[in-house]
PDB file with one MODEL, atoms N, CA, C and O in Angstrom:
MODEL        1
ATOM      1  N   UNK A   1       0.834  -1.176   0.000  1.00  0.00           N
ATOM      2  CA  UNK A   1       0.000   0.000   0.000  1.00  0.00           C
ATOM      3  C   UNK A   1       0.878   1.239   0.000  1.00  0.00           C
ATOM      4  O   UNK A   1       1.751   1.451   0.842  1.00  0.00           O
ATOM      5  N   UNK A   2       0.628   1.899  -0.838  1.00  0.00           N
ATOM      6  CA  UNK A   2       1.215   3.388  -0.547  1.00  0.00           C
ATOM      7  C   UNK A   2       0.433   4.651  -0.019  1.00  0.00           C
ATOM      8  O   UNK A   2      -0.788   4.794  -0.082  1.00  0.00           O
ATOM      9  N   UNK A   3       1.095   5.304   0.369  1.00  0.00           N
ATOM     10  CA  UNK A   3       0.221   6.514   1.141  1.00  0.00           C
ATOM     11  C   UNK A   3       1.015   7.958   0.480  1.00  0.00           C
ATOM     12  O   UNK A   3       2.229   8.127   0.593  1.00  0.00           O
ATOM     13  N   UNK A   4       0.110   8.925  -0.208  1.00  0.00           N
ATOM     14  CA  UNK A   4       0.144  10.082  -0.840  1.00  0.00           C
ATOM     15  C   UNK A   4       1.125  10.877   0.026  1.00  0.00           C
ATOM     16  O   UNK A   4       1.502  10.331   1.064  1.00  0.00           O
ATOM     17  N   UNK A   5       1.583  12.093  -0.269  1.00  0.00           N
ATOM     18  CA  UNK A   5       2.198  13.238   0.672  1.00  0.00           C
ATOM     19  C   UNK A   5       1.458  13.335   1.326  1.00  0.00           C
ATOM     20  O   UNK A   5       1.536  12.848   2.454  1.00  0.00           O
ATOM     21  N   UNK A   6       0.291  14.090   0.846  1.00  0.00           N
ATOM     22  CA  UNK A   6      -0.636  15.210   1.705  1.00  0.00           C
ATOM     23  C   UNK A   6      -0.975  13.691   2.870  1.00  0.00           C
ATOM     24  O   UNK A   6      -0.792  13.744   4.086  1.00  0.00           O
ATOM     25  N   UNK A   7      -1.407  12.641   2.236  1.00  0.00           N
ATOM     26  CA  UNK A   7      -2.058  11.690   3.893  1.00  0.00           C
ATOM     27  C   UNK A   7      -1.332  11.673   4.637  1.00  0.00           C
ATOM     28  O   UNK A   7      -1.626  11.699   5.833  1.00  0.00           O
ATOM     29  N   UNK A   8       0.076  11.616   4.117  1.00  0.00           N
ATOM     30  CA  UNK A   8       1.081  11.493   5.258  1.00  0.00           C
ATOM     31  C   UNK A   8       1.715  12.979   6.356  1.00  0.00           C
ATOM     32  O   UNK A   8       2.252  13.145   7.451  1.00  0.00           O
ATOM     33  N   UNK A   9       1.210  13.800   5.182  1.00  0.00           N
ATOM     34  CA  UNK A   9       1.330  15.421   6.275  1.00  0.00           C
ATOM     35  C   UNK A   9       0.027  15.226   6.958  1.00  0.00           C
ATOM     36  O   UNK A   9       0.172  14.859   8.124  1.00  0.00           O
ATOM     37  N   UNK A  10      -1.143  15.357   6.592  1.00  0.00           N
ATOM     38  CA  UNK A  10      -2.164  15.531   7.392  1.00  0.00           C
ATOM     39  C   UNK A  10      -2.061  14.518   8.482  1.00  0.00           C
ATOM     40  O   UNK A  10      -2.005  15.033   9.599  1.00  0.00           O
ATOM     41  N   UNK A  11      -2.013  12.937   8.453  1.00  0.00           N
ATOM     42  CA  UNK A  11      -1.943  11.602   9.363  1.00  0.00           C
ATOM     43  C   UNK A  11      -0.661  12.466  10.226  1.00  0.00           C
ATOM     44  O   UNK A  11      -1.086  13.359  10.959  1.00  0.00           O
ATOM     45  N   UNK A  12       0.314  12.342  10.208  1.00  0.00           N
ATOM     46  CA  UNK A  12       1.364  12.569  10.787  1.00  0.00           C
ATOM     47  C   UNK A  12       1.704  13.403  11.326  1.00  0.00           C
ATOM     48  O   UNK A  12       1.766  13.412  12.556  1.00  0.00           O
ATOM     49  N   UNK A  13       2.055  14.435  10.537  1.00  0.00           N
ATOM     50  CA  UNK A  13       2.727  15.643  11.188  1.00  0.00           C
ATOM     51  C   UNK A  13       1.296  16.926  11.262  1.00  0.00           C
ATOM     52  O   UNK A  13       1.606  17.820  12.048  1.00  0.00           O
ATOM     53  N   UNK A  14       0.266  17.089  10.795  1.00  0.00           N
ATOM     54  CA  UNK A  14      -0.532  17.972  11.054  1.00  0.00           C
ATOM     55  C   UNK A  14      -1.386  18.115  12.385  1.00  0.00           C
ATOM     56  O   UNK A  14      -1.540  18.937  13.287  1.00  0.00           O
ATOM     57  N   UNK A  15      -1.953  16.618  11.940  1.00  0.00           N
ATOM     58  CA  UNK A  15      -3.448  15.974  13.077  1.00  0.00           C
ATOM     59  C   UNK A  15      -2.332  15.695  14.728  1.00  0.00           C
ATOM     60  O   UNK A  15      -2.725  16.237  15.761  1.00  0.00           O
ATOM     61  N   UNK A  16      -1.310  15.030  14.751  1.00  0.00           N
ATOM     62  CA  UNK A  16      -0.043  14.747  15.383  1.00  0.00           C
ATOM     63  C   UNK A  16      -0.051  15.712  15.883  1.00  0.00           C
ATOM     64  O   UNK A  16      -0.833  15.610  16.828  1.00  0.00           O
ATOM     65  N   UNK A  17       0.398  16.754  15.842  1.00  0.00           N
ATOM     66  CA  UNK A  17       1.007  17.786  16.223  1.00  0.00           C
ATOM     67  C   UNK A  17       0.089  18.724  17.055  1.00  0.00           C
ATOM     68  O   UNK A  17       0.576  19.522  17.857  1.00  0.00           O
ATOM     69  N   UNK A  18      -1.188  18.618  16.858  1.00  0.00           N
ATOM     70  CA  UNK A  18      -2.196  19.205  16.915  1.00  0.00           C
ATOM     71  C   UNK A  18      -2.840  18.725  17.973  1.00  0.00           C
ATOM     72  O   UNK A  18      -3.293  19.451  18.859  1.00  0.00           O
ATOM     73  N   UNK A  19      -2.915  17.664  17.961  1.00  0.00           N
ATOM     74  CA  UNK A  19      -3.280  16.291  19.114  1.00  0.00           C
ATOM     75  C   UNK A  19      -2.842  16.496  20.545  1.00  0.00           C
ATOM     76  O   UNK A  19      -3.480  16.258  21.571  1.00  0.00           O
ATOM     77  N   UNK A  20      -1.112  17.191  20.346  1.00  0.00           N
ATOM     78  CA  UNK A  20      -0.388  17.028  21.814  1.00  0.00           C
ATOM     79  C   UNK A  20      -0.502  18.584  21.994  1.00  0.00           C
ATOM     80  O   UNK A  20       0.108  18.958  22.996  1.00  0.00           O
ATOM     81  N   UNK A  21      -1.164  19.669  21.242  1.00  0.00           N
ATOM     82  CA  UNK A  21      -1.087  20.826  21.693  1.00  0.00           C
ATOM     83  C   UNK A  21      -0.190  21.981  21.024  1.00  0.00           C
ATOM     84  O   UNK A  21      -0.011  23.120  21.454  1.00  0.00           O
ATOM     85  N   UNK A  22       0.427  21.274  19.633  1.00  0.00           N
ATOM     86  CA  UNK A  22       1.448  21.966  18.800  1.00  0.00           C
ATOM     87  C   UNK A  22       1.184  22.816  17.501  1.00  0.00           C
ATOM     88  O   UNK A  22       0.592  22.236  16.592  1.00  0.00           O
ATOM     89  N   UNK A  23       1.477  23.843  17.354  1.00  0.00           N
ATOM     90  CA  UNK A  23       1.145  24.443  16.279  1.00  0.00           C
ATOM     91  C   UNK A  23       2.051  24.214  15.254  1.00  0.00           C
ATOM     92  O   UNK A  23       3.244  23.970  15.435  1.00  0.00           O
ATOM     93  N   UNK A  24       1.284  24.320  13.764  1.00  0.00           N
ATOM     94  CA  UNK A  24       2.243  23.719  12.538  1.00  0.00           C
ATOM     95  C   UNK A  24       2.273  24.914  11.299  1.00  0.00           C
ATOM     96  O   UNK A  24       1.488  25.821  11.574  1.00  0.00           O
ATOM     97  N   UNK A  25       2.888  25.091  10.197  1.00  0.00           N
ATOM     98  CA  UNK A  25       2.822  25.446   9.091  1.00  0.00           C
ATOM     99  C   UNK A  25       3.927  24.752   8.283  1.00  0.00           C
ATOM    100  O   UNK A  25       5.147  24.688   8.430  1.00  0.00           O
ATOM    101  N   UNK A  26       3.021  24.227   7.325  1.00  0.00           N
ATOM    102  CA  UNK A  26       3.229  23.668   6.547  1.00  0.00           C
ATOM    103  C   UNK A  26       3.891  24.317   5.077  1.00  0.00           C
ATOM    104  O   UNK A  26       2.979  24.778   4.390  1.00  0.00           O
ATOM    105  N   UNK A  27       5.024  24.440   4.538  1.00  0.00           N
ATOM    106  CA  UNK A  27       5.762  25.210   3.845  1.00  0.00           C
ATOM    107  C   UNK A  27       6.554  24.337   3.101  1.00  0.00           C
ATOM    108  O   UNK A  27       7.408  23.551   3.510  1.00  0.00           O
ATOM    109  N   UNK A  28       5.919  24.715   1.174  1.00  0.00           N
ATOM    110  CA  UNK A  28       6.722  23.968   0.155  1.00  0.00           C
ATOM    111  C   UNK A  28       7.440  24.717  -0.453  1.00  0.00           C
ATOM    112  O   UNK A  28       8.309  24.311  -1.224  1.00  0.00           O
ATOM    113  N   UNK A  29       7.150  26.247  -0.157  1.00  0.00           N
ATOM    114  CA  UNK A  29       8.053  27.406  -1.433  1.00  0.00           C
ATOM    115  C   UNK A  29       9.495  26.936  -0.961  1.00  0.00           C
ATOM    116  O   UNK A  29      10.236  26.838  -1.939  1.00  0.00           O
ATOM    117  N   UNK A  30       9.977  26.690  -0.043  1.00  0.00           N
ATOM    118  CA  UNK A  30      10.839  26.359  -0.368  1.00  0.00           C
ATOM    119  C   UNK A  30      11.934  26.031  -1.388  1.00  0.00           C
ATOM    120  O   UNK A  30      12.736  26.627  -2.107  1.00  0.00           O
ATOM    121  N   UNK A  31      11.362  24.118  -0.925  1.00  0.00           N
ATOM    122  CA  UNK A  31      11.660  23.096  -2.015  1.00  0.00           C
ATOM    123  C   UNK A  31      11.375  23.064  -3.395  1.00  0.00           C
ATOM    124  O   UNK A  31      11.356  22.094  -4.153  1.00  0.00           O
ATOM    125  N   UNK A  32      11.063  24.758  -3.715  1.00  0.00           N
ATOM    126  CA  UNK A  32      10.844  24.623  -5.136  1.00  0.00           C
ATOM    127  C   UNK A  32      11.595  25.259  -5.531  1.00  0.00           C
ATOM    128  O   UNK A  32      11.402  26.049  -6.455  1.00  0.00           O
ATOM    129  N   UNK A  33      12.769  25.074  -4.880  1.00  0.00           N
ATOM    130  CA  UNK A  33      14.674  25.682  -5.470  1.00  0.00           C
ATOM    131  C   UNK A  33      15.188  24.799  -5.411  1.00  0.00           C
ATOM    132  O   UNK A  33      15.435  24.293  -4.316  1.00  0.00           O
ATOM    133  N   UNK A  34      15.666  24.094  -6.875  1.00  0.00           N
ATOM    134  CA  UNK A  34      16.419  22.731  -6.757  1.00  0.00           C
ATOM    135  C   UNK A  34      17.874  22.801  -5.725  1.00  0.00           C
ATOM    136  O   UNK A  34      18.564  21.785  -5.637  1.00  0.00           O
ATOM    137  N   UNK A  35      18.223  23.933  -5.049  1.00  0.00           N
ATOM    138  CA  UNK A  35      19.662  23.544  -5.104  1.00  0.00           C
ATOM    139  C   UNK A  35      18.999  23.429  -3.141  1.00  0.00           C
ATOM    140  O   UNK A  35      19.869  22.937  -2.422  1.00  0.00           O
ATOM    141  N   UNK A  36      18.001  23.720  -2.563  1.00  0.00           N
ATOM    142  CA  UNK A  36      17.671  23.554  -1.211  1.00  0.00           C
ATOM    143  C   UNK A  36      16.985  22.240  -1.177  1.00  0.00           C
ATOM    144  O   UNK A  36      17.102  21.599  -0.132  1.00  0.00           O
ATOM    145  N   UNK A  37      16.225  21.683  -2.235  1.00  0.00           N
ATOM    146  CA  UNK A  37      15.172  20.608  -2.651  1.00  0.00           C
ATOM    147  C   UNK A  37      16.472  19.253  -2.308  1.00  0.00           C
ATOM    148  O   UNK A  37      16.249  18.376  -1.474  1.00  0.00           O
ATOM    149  N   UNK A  38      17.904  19.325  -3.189  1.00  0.00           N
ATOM    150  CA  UNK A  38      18.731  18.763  -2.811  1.00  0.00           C
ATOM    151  C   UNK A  38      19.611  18.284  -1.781  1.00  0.00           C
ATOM    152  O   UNK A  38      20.065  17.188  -1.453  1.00  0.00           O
ATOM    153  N   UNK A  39      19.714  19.662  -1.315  1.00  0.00           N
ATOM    154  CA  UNK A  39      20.358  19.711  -0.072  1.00  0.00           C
ATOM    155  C   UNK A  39      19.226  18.868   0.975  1.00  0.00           C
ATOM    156  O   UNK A  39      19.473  17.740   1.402  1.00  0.00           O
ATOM    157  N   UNK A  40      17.967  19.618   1.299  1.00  0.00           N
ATOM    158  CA  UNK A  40      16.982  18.178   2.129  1.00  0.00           C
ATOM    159  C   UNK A  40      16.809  17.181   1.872  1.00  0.00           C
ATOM    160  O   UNK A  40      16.327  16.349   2.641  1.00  0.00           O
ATOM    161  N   UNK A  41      17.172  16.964   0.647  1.00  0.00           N
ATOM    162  CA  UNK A  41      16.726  14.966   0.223  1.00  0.00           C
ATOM    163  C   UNK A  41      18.350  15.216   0.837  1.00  0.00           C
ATOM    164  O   UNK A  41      18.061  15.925   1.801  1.00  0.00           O
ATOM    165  N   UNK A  42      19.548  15.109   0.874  1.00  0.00           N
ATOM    166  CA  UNK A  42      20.957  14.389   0.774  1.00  0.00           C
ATOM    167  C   UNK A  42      20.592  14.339   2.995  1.00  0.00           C
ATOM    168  O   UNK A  42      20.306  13.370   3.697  1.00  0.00           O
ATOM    169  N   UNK A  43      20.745  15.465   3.289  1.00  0.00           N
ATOM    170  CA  UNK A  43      20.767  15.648   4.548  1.00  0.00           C
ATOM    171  C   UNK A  43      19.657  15.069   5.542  1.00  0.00           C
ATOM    172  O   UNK A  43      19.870  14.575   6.649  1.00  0.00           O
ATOM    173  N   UNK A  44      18.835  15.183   5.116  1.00  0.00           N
ATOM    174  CA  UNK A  44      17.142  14.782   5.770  1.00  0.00           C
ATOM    175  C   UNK A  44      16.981  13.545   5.376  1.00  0.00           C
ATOM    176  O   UNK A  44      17.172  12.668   6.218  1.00  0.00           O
ATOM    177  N   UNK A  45      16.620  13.189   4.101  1.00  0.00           N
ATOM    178  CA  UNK A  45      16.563  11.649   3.984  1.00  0.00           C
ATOM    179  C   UNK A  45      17.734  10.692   3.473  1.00  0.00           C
ATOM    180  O   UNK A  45      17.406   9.553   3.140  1.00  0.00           O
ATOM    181  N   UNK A  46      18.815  10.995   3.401  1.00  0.00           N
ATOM    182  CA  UNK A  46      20.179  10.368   2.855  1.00  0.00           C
ATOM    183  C   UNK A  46      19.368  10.045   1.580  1.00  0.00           C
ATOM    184  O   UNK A  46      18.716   9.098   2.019  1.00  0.00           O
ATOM    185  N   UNK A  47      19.065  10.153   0.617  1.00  0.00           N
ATOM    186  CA  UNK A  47      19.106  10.434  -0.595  1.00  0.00           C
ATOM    187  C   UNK A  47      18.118   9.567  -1.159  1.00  0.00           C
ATOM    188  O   UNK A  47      18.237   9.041  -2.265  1.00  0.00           O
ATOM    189  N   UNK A  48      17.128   9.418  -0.382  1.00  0.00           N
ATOM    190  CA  UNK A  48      16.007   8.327  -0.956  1.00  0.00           C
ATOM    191  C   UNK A  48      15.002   9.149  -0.862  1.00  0.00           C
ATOM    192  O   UNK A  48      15.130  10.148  -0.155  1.00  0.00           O
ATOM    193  N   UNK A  49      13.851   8.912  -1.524  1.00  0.00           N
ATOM    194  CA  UNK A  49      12.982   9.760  -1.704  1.00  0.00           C
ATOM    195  C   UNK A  49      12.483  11.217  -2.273  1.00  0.00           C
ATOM    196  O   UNK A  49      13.415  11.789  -2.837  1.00  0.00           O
ATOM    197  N   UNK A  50      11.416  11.875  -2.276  1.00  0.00           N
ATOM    198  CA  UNK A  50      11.895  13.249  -2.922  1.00  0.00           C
ATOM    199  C   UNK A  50      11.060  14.199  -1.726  1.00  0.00           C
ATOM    200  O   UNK A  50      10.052  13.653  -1.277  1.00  0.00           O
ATOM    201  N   UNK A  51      11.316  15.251  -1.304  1.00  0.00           N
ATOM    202  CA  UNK A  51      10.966  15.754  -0.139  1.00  0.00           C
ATOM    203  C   UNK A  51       9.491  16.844  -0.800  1.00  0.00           C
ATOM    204  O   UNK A  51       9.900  17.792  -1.470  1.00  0.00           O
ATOM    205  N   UNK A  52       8.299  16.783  -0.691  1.00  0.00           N
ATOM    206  CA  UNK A  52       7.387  17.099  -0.712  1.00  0.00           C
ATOM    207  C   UNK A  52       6.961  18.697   0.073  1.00  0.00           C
ATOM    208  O   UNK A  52       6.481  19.602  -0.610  1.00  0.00           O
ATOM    209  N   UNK A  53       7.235  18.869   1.661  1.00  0.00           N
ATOM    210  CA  UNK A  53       6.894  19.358   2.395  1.00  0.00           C
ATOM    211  C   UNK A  53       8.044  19.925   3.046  1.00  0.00           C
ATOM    212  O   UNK A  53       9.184  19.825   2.593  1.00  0.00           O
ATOM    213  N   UNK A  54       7.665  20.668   4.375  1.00  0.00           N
ATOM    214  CA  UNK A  54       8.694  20.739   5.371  1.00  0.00           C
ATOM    215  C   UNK A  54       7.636  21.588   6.050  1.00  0.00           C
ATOM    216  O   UNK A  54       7.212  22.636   5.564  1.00  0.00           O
ATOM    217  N   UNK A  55       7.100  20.898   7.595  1.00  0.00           N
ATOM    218  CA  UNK A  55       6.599  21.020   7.923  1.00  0.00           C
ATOM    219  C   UNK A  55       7.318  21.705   9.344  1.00  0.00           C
ATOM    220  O   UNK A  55       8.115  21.018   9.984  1.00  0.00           O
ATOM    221  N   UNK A  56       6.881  23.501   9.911  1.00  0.00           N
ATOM    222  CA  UNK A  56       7.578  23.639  10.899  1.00  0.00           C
ATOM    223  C   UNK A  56       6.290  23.123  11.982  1.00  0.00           C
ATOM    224  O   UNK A  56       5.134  22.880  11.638  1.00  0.00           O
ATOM    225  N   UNK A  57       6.886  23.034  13.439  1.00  0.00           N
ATOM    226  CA  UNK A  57       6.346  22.674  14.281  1.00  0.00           C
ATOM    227  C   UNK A  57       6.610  23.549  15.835  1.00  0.00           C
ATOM    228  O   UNK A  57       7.809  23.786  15.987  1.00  0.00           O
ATOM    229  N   UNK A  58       5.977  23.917  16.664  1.00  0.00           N
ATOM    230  CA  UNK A  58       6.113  24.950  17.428  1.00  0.00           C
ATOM    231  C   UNK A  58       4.928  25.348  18.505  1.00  0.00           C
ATOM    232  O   UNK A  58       3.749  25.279  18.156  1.00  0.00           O
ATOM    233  N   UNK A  59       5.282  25.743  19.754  1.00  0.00           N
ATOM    234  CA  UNK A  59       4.623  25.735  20.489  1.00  0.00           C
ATOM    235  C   UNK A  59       3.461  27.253  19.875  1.00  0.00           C
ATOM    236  O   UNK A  59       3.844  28.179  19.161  1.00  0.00           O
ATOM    237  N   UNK A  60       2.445  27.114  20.281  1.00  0.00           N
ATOM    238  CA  UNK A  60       1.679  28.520  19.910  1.00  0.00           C
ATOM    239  C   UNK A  60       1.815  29.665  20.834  1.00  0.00           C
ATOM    240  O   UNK A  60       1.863  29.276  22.001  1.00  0.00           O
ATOM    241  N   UNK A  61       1.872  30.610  20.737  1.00  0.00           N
ATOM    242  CA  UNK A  61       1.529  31.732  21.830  1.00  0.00           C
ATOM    243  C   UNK A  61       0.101  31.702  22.806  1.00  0.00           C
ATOM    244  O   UNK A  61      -0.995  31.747  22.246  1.00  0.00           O
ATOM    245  N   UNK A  62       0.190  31.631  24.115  1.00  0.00           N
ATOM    246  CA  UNK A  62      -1.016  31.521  24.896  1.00  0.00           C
ATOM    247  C   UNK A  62      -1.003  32.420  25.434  1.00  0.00           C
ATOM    248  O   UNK A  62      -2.119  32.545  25.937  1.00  0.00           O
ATOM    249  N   UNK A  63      -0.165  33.520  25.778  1.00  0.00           N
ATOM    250  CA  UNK A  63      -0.635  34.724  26.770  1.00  0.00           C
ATOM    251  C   UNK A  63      -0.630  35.662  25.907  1.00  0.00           C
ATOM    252  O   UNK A  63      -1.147  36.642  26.445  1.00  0.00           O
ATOM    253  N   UNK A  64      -0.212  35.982  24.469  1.00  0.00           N
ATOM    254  CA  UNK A  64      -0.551  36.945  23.606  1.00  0.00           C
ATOM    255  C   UNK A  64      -2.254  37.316  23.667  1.00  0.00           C
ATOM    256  O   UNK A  64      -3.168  36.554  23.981  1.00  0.00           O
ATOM    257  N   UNK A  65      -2.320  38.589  23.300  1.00  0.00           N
ATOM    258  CA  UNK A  65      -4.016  39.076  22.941  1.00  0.00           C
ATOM    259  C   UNK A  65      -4.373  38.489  21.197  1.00  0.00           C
ATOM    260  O   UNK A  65      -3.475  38.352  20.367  1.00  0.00           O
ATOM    261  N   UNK A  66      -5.317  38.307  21.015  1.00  0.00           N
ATOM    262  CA  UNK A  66      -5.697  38.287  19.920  1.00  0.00           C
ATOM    263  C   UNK A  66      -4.745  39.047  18.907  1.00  0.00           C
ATOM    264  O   UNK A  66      -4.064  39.979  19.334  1.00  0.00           O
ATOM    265  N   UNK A  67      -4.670  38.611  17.363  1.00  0.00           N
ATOM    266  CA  UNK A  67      -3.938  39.164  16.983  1.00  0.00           C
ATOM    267  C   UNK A  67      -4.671  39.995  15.505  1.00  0.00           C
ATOM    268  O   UNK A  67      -5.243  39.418  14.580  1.00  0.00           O
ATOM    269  N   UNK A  68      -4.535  40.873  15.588  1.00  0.00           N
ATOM    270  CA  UNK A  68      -4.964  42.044  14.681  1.00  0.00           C
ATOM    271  C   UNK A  68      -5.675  41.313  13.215  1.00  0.00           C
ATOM    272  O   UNK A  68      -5.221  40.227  12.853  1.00  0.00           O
ATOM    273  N   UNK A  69      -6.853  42.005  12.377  1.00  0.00           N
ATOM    274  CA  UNK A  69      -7.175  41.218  11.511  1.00  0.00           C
ATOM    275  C   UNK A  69      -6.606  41.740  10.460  1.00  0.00           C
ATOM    276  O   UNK A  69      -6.024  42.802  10.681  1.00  0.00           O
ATOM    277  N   UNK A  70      -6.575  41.263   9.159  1.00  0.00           N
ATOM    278  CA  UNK A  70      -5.656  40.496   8.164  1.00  0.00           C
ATOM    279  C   UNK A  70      -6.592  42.214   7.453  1.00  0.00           C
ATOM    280  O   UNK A  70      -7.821  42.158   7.415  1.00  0.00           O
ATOM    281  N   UNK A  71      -5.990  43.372   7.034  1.00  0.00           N
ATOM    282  CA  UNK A  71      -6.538  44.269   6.422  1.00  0.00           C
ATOM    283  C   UNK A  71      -6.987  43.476   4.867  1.00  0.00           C
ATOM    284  O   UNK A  71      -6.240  42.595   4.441  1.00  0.00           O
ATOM    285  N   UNK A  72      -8.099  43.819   4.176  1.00  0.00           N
ATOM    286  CA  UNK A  72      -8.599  43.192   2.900  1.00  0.00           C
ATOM    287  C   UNK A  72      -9.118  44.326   1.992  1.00  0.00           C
ATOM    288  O   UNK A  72      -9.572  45.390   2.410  1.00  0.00           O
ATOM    289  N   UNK A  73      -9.038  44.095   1.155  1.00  0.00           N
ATOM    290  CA  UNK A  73      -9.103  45.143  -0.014  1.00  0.00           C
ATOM    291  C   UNK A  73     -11.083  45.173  -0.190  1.00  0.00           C
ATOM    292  O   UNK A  73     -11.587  44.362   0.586  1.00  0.00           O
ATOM    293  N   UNK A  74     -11.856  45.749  -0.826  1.00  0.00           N
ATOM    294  CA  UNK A  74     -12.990  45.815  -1.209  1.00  0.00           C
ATOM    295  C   UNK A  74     -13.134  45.130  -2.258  1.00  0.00           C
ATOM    296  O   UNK A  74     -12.326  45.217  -3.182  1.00  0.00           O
ATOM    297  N   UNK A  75     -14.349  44.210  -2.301  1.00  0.00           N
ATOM    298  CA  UNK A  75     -14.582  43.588  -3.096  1.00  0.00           C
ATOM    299  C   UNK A  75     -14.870  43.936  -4.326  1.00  0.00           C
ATOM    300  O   UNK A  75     -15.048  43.195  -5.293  1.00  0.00           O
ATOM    301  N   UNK A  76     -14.945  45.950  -4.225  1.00  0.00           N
ATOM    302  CA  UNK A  76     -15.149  46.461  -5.581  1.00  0.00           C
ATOM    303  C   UNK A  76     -13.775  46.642  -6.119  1.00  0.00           C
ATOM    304  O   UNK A  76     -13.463  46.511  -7.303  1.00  0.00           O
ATOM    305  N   UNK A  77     -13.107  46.907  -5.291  1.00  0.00           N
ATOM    306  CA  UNK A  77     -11.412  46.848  -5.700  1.00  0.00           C
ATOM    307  C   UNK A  77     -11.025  45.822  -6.698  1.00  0.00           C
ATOM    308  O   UNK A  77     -10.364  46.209  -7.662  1.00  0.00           O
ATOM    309  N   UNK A  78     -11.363  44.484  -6.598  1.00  0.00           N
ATOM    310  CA  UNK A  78     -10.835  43.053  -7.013  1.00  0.00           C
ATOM    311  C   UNK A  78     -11.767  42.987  -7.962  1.00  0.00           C
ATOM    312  O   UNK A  78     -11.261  43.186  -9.066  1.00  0.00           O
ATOM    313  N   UNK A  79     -13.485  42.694  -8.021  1.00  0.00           N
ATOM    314  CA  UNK A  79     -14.035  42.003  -8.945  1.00  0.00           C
ATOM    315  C   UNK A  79     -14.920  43.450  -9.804  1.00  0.00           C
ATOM    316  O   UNK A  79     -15.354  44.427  -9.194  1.00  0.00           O
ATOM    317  N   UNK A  80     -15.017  43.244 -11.300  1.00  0.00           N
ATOM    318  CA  UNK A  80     -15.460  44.211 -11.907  1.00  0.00           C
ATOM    319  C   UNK A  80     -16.944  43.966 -12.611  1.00  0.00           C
ATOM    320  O   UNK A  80     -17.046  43.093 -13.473  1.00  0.00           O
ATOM    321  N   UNK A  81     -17.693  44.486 -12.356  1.00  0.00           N
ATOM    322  CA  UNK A  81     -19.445  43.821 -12.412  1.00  0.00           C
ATOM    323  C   UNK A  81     -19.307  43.391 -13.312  1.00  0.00           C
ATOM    324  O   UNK A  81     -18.471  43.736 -14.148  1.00  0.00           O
ATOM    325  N   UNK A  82     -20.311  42.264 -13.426  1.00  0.00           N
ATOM    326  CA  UNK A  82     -20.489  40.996 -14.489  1.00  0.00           C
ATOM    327  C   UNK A  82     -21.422  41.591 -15.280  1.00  0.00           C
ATOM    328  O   UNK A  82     -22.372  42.186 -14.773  1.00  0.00           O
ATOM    329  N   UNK A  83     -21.227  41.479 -16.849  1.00  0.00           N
ATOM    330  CA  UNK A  83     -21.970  41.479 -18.019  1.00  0.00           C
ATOM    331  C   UNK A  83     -23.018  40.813 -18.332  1.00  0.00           C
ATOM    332  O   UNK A  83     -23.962  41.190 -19.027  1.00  0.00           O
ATOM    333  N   UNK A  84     -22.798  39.430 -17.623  1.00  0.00           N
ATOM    334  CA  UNK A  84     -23.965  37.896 -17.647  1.00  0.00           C
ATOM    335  C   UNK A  84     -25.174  38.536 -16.653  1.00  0.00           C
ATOM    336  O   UNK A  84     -25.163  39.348 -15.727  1.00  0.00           O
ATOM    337  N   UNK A  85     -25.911  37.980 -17.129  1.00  0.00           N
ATOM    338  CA  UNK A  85     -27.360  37.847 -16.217  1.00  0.00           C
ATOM    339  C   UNK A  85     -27.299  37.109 -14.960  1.00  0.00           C
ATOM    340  O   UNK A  85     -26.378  36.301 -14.845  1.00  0.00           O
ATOM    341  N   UNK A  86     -27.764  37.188 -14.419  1.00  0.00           N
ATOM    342  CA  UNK A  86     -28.139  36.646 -13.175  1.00  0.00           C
ATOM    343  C   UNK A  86     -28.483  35.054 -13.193  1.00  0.00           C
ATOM    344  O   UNK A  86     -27.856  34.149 -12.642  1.00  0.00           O
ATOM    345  N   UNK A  87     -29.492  34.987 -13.873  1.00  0.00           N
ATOM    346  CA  UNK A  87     -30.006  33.768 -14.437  1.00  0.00           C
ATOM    347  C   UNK A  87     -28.937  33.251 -15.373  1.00  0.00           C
ATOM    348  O   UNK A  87     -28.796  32.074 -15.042  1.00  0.00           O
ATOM    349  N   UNK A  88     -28.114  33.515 -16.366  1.00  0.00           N
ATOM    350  CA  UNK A  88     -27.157  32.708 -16.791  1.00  0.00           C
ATOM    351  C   UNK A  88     -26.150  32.615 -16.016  1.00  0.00           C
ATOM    352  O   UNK A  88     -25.155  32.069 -16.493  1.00  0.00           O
ATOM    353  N   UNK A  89     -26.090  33.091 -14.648  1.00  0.00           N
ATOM    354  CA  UNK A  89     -24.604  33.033 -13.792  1.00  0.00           C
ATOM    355  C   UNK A  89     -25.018  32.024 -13.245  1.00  0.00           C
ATOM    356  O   UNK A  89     -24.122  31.181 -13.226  1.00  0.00           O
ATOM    357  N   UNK A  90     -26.281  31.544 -12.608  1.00  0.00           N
ATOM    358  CA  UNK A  90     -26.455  30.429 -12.193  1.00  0.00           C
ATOM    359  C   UNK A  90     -26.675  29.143 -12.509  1.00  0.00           C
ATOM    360  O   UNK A  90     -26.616  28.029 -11.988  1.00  0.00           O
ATOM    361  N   UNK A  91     -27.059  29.864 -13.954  1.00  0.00           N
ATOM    362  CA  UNK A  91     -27.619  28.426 -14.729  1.00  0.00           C
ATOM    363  C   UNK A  91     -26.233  27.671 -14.728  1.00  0.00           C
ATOM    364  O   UNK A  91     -26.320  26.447 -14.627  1.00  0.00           O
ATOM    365  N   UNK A  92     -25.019  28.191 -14.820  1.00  0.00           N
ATOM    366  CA  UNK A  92     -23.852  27.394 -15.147  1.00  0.00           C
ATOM    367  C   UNK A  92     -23.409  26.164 -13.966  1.00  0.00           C
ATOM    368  O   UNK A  92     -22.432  25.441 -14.164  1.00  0.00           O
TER     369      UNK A  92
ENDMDL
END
């Protein structure tokens, strides 16, 4: 049987981590520079496999306040009114 990346981040290191009280982010930009992608397969797995993920792991902040919300642009900013009908936007 084989098991995908993502089952094995989510099974393992996500749900895992999460379980004992640990906070995660999960980070591929990385590994999408062959010459770091290399360096973690030679060092991390001695040279078997191809490294998918790199998952950090870390305690969360508990006595911090809430943390400020994520400023967002207006939705008139981003989307520019639709030409289609109403009825053909849904029909699709």
């Amino acid at each position: 049987m084989f098991i995908t990346a993502p089952e094995s981040i989510a099974a393992v290191g996500l749900l895992t981590a999460t379980n004992v009280g640990l906070a995660t982010c999960l980070l591929t930009e990385p590994l999408e520079t062959p010459t770091l992608r290399d360096r973690v397969r030679a060092g991390v797995l001695d040279n078997y496999g191809y490294p998918q993920a790199v998952i950090r792991v870390g305690w969360a902040p508990t006595s911090d306040g809430q943390l400020p919300r994520t400023p967002r642009r207006a939705v008139e900013d981003v989307l520019a009114p639709s030409t289609v009908g109403v009825a053909e936007a849904t029909a699709c």
